[in-house]
N, C-alpha and C positions, 0 to 999 in steps of 0.2 A: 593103615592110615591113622595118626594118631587122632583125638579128638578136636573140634572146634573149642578154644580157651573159653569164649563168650558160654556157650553151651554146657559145660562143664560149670564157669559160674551159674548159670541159671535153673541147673540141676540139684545145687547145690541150695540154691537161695530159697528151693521149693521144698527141698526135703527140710532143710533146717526151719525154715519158720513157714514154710505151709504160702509161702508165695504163688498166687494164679499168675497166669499168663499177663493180665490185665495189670498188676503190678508191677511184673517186672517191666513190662513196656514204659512204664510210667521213670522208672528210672536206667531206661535204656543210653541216653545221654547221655548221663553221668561219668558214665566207667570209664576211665582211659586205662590204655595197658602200660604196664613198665616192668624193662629188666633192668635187674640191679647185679653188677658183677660178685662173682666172689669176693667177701672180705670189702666190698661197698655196705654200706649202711641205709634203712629203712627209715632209720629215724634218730636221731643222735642227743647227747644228753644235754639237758637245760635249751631244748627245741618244742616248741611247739610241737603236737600229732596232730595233723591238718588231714589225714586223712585215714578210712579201713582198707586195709589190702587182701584179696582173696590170693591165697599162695596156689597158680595154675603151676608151676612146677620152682622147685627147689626147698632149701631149708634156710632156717633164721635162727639165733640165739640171741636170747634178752639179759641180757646184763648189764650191772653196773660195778662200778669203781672205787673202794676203798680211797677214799681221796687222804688218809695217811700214808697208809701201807701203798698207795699202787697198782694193789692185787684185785685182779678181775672173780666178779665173784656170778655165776650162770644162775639164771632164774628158773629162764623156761627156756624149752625149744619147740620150733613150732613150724612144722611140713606143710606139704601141700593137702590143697583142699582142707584147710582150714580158713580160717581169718586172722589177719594178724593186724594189731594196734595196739598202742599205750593206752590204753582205756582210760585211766584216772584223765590225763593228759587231754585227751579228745574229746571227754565229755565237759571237762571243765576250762578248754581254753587255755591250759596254763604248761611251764614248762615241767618235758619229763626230765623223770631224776635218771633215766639209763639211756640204753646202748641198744640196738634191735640192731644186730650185723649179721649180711649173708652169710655162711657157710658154704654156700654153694651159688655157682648161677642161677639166678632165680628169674623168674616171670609175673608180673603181679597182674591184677585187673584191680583199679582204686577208686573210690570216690570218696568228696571230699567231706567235711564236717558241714561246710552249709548245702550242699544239696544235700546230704541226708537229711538235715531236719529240714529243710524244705519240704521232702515225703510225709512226712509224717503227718501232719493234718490232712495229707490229702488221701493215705491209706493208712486203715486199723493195722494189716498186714507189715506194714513198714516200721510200723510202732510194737510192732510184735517182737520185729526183727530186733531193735534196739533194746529192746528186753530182753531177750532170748544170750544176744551178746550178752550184754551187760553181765547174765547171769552164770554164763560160761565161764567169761574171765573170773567172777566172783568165787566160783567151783575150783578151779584150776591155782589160784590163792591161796583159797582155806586147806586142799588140800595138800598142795604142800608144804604148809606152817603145821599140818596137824602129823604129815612125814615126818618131818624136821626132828618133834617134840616124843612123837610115840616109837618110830621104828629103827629098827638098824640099819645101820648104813648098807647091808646085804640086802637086805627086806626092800629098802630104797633102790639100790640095783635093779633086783631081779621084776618090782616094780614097771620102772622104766622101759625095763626090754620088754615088758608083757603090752605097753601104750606104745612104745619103737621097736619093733623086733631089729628092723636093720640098720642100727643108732651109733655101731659101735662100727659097721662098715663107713659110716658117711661123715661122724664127730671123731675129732683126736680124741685119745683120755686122758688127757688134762683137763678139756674142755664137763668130760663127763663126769670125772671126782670134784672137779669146781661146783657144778650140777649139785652131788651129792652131798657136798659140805664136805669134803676128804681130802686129804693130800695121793699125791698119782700110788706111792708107795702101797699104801692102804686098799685102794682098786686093785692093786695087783693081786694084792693075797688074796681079796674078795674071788676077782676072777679065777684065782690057780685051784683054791676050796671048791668054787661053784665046778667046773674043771676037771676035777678029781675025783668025785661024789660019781 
């Protein structure tokens, strides 16, 4: 029997920022569930991010658009039992500049931007939490601008599959040399060297 979704967030909320019981209750409310079909959107470009979403099952890809070229260019991607939001977007109220679209059927559990900060003066906990994010997406950022700048685009691969092992069963690779900053060609050698070794 699989798990309770609610339970699986509240497992979650406790290991990641040290949430007691007594908090979570406090934003037990809040959370509504939502699926979002394949290839629907979480959140779309020049929208507001009104809410955080805890991914209880499926995948998400963050991108944006060349508004010359066209060409879709992949940020992040981001599984289950994470948390997924346009952070700059959500803390500042303002529109984001990408694309958060399913990959897969997905499940979300959300709350919104003002009950969160509702919580917050009423637990340290909750103010924990909003650090704690804030500080992930910040990590997740820097490193990969510091990819981008220091490693090879194998180095960036082999990377990826070691944070996704099963990335390359569930994303096309187009989707994953966009990732890499590479054209599909390029993946491919990467793949047939890795491969071959």
């Amino acid at each position: 029997m699989s798990a309770d979704p609610t339970e699986i967030l509240n497992q979650n909320l406790a290991q990641f920022a040290q949430l007691n019981d007594e908090d979570i209750r406090l934003a037990a409310r809040f959370w509504t569930h939502r699926t979002i079909p394949k290839n629907e959107f979480f959140n779309f470009r020049n929208s507001v991010c009104r809410h955080i979403g805890f991914i209880v099952k499926g995948l998400f890809r963050v991108y944006y658009v060349d508004t010359e070229t066209e060409i879709e260019h992949n940020i992040y991607f981001v599984a289950e039992n994470t948390f997924l939001v346009s952070l700059k977007s959500f803390l500042t109220q303002t529109a984001c500049p990408y694309n958060i679209e399913a990959l897969e059927d997905s499940e979300l559990i959300m709350i919104s931007h003002d009950h969160l900060q509702s919580l917050y003066p009423q637990s340290h906990a909750w103010e924990r939490f909003g650090r704690l994010l804030a500080e992930q997406y910040f990590v997740y950022s820097q490193s990969k601008s510091e990819a981008l700048l220091s490693q090879s685009a194998e180095e960036r691969y082999l990377s990826l599959l070691n944070n996704f092992p099963d990335l390359t069963n569930r994303v096309s690779l187009g989707h994953i040399a966009s990732y890499l900053g590479i054209k599909g060609p390029s993946l491919s050698r990467i793949r047939a060297q890795i491969a071959g070794r």
